[in-house]
C-alpha positions in Angstrom: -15.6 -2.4 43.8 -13.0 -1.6 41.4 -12.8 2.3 40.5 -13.2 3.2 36.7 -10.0 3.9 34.8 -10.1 7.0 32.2 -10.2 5.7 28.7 -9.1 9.0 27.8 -5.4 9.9 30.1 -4.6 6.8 28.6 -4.8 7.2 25.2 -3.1 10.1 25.2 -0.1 8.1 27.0 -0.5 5.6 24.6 0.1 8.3 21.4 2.6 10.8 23.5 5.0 8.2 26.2 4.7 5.3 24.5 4.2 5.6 20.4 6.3 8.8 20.4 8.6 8.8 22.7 9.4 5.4 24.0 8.8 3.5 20.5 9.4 6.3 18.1 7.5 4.9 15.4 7.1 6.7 12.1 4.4 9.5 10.9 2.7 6.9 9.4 2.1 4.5 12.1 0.8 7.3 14.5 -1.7 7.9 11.3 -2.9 4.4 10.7 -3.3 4.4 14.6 -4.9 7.4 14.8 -7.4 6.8 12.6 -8.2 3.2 14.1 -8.9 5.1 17.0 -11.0 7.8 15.6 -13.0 4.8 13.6 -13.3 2.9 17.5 -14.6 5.6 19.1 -17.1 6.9 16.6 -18.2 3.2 16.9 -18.6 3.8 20.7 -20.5 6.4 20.6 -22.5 5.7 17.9 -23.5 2.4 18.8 -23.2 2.7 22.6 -24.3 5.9 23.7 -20.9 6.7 25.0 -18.9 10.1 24.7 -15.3 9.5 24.0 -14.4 11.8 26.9 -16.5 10.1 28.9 -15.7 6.7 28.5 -13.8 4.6 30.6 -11.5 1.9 29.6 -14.7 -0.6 30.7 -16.3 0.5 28.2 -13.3 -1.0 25.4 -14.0 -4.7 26.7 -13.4 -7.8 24.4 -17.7 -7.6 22.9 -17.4 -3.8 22.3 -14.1 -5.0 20.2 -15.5 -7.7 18.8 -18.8 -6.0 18.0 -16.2 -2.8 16.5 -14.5 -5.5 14.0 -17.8 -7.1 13.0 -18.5 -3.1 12.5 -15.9 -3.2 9.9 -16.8 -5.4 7.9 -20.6 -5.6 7.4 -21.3 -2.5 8.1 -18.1 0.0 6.4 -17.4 -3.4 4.0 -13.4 -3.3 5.1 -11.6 -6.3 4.2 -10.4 -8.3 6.3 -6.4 -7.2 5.6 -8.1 -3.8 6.9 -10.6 -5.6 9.4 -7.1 -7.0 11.0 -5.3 -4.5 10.8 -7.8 -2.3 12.9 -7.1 -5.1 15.6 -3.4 -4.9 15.5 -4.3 -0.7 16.5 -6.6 -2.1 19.4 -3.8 -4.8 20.3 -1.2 -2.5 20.8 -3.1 -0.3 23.2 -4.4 -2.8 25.2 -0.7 -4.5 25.6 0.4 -1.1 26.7 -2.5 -0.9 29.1 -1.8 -4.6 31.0 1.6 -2.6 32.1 -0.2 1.0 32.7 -3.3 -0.5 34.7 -2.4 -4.1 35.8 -5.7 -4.6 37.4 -7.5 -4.6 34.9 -5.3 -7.8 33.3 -8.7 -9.8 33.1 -10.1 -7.2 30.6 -7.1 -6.7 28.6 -6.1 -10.6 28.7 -9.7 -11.1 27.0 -9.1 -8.3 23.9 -5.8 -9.5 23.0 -7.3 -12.9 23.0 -9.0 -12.2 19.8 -7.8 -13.8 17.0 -6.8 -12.2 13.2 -9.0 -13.8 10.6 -7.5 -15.5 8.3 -7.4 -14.0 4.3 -6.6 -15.1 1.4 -3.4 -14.3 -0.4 -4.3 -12.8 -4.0 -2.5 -12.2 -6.6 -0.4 -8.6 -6.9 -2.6 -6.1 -9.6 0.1 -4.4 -11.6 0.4 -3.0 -15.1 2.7 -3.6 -18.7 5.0 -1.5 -20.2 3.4 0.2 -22.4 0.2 0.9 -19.9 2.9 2.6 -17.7 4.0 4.3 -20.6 0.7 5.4 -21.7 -0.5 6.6 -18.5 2.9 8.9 -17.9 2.0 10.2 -21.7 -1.3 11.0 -20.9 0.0 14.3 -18.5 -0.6 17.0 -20.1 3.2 18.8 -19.9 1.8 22.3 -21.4 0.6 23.3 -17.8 2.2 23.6 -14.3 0.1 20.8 -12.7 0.4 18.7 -15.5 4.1 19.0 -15.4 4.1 17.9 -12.1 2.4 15.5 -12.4 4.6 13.8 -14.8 7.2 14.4 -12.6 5.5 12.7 -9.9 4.2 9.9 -11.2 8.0 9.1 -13.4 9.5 9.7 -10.0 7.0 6.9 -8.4 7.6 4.6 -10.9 11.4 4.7 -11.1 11.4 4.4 -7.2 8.5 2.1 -6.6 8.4 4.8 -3.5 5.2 3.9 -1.4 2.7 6.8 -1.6 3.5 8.2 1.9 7.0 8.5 1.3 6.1 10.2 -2.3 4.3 12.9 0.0 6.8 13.3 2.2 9.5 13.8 -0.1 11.4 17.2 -0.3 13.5 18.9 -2.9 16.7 18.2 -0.3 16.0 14.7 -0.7 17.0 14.5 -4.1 20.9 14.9 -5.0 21.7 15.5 -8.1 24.9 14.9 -10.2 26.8 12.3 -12.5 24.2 9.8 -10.8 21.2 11.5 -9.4 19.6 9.7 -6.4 16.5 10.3 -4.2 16.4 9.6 -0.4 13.5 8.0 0.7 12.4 7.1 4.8 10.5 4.2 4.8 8.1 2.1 6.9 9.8 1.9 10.2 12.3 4.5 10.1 14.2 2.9 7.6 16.3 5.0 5.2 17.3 3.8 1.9 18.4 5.9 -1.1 17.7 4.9 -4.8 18.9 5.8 -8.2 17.4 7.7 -10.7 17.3 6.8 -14.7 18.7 9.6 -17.0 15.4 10.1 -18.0 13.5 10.6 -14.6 16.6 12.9 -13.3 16.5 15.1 -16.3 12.8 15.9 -16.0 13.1 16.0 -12.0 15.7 18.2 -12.4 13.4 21.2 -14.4 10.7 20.5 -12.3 12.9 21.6 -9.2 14.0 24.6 -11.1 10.8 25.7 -11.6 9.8 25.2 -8.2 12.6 27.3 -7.5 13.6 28.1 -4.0 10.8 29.6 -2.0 9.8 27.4 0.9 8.3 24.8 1.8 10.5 22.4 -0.2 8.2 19.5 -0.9 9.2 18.2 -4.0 5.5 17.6 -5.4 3.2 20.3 -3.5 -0.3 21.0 -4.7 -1.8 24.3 -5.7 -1.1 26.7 -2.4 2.3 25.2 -2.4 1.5 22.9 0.9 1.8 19.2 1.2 0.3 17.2 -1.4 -1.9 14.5 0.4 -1.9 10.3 -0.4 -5.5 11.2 -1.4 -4.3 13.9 -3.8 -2.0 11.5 -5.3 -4.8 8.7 -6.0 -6.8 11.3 -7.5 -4.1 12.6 -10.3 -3.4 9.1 -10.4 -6.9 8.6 -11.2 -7.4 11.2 -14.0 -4.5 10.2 -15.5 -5.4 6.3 -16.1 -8.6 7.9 -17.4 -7.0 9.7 -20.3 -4.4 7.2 -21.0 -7.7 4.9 -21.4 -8.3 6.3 -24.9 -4.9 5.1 -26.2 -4.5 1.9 -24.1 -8.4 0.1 -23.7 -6.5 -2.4 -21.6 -6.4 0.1 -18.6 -10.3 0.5 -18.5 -10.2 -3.6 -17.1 -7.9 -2.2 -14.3 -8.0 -0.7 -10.8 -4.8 1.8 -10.8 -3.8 2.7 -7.5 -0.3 4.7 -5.9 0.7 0.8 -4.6 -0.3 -0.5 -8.0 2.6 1.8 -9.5 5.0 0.4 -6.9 4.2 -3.5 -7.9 4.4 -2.4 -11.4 8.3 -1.1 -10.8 8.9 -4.7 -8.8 7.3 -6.3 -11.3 9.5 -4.7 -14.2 12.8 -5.3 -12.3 12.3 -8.8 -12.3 11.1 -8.7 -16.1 14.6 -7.5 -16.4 16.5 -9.9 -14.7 17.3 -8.0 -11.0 17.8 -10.4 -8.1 15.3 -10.7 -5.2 18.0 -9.1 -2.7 18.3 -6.0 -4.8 14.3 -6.1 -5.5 14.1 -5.9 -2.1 16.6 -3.2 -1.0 14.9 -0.7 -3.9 11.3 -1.3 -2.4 12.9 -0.9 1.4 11.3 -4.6 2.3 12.8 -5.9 5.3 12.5 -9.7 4.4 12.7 -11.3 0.9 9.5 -13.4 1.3 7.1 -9.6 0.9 9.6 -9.9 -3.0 8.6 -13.4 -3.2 5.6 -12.6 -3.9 6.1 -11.2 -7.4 7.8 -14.3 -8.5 4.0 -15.8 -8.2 2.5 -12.9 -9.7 4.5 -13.0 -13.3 3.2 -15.6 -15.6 5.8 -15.0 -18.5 8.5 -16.5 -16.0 6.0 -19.3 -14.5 5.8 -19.8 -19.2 9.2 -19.6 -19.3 9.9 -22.7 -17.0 7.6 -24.4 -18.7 9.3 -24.4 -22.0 12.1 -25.6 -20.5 10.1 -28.8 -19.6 10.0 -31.5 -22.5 6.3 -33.0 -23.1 5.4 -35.9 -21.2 6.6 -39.0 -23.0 9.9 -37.5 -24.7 13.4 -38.3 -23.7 14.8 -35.2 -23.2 17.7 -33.8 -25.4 21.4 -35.3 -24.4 23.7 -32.1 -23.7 25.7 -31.4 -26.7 28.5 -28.5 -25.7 28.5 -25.7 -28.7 32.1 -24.7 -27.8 35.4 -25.9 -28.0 36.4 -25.5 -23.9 33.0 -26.4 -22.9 33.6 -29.7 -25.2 37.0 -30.5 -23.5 35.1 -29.6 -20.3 32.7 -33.0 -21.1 35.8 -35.3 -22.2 37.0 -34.8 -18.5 
């Protein structure tokens, strides 16, 4: 009879040799994968009687997973973006297990033989002009936290900076001058560095000076001058949109979110006529088809093809050059 294998030696491998050291993913990834374990295991013990230090890797078979996703959903009502994503955490460990504990390749062979469920693809949430405008109006810039806030949320929206990267940003991250920029570290590890508008820099600039020196640098800290958490973020976020309600009703219809800022700056870029490629390179995606997706989204460029389309039934208009070279051009 096969011995029992530890569940717990190797999930601390899995986090220390292999996520950290061997992979060196980002912060965030060790998060999101910590917390799918922390969500796995409560499920384990809370469901099948078993201790998380006592468990052994047995115990994680393809039902227990199965029974975990199902979990999810019914039960915590995830999504299924978030139901599948929780998989992709289990996925990982168990493809780092087949080479850690090879004979145990039946068990691990099942697991990563469950399939993501398919979703479907809706439609980006993101807001006007003048709701953006409204809810960066509605800080109040008489008080510390309020100035901050401002900052913050200008900062977010002239970036289209994902919230973790909005937490982790430091006062050395930000270089001032002729053309102020702010250096961002993405999903991934990547690094990309995007400009500021006069505007943004100008009010970014006081709120550094009154920051002043004294460490920790973070750019945007909260009240004991520690790091300001994604959750902090949402909830000034939050109470701002509420304020900003009173001036623009249209926010009351909407669900305003950190991300929700970010598709609002994509959003405005194209409204303004920026290519995909440099779309892209602002937000830090790594393929133009996650921009693509914003081309669906706006509906005054989907109107704006349309009026270039004749009703059904009428010859369209023969080309008639309005300028002296373009006419030559046609005699050719």
């Amino acid at each position: 009879m096969m011995a029992a294998v530890p569940l717990a030696p190797l999930i601390r491998a899995f986090f220390v040799d292999h996520l950290l050291q061997h992979k060196q993913v980002s912060p965030q990834t060790v998060s999101s994968y910590r917390d799918g374990f922390r969500l796995l295991l409560e499920f384990l013990q809370q469901h099948r009687h078993v201790a998380p230090a006592a468990a052994a890797l047995t115990d994680l078979d393809a039902p227990v997973v199965l029974a975990f996703l199902d979990h999810l959903e019914h039960e915590r009502h995830n999504s299924v973006r978030s139901r599948n994503a929780r998989l992709a955490t289990v996925r990982s460990f168990f493809r780092f297990v087949a080479f850690r504990v090879p004979e145990h390749v039946d068990l691990t062979s099942r697991v990563l033989a469950i399939p993501v469920k398919r979703t479907t693809r809706r439609l980006i949430h993101f807001l006007t002009r003048e709701e953006m405008d409204a809810v960066l109006a509605a800080c109040d810039q008489t008080t510390r936290a309020g100035r901050r806030d401002h900052a913050l949320l200008l900062t977010l929206y002239n970036t289209g900076a994902r919230v973790s990267e909005m937490t982790a940003l430091r006062r050395s991250h930000i270089r001032f001058g002729a053309s102020t920029v702010v250096h961002l570290q993405g999903k991934g590890r990547k690094d990309r560095v995007v400009p500021l508008w006069t505007r943004t820099a100008r009010i970014l600039r006081a709120w550094c000076e009154e920051l002043g020196d004294a460490p920790p640098d973070y750019a945007f800290p909260n009240a004991q001058r520690a790091r300001l958490t994604r959750h902090g973020i949402a909830y000034l976020l939050r109470e701002a949109v509420a304020r900003a309600t009173a001036t623009c009703p249209s926010l009351a219809t909407k669900r305003v979110s950190p991300h929700v800022i970010r598709h609002t700056t994509a959003m405005h870029l194209l409204q303004a006529g920026v290519d995909f490629a440099t779309i892209a390179l602002w937000l830090g995606h790594e393929q133009l088809d996650t921009t693509h997706m914003y081309v669906e989204a706006d509906l005054t460029l989907k109107e704006q093809a349309l009026d270039q389309l004749g009703p059904l039934g009428q010859r369209p208009r023969r080309f008639k050059a309005d300028d002296t070279v373009l006419a030559f051009l046609a005699t050719l």
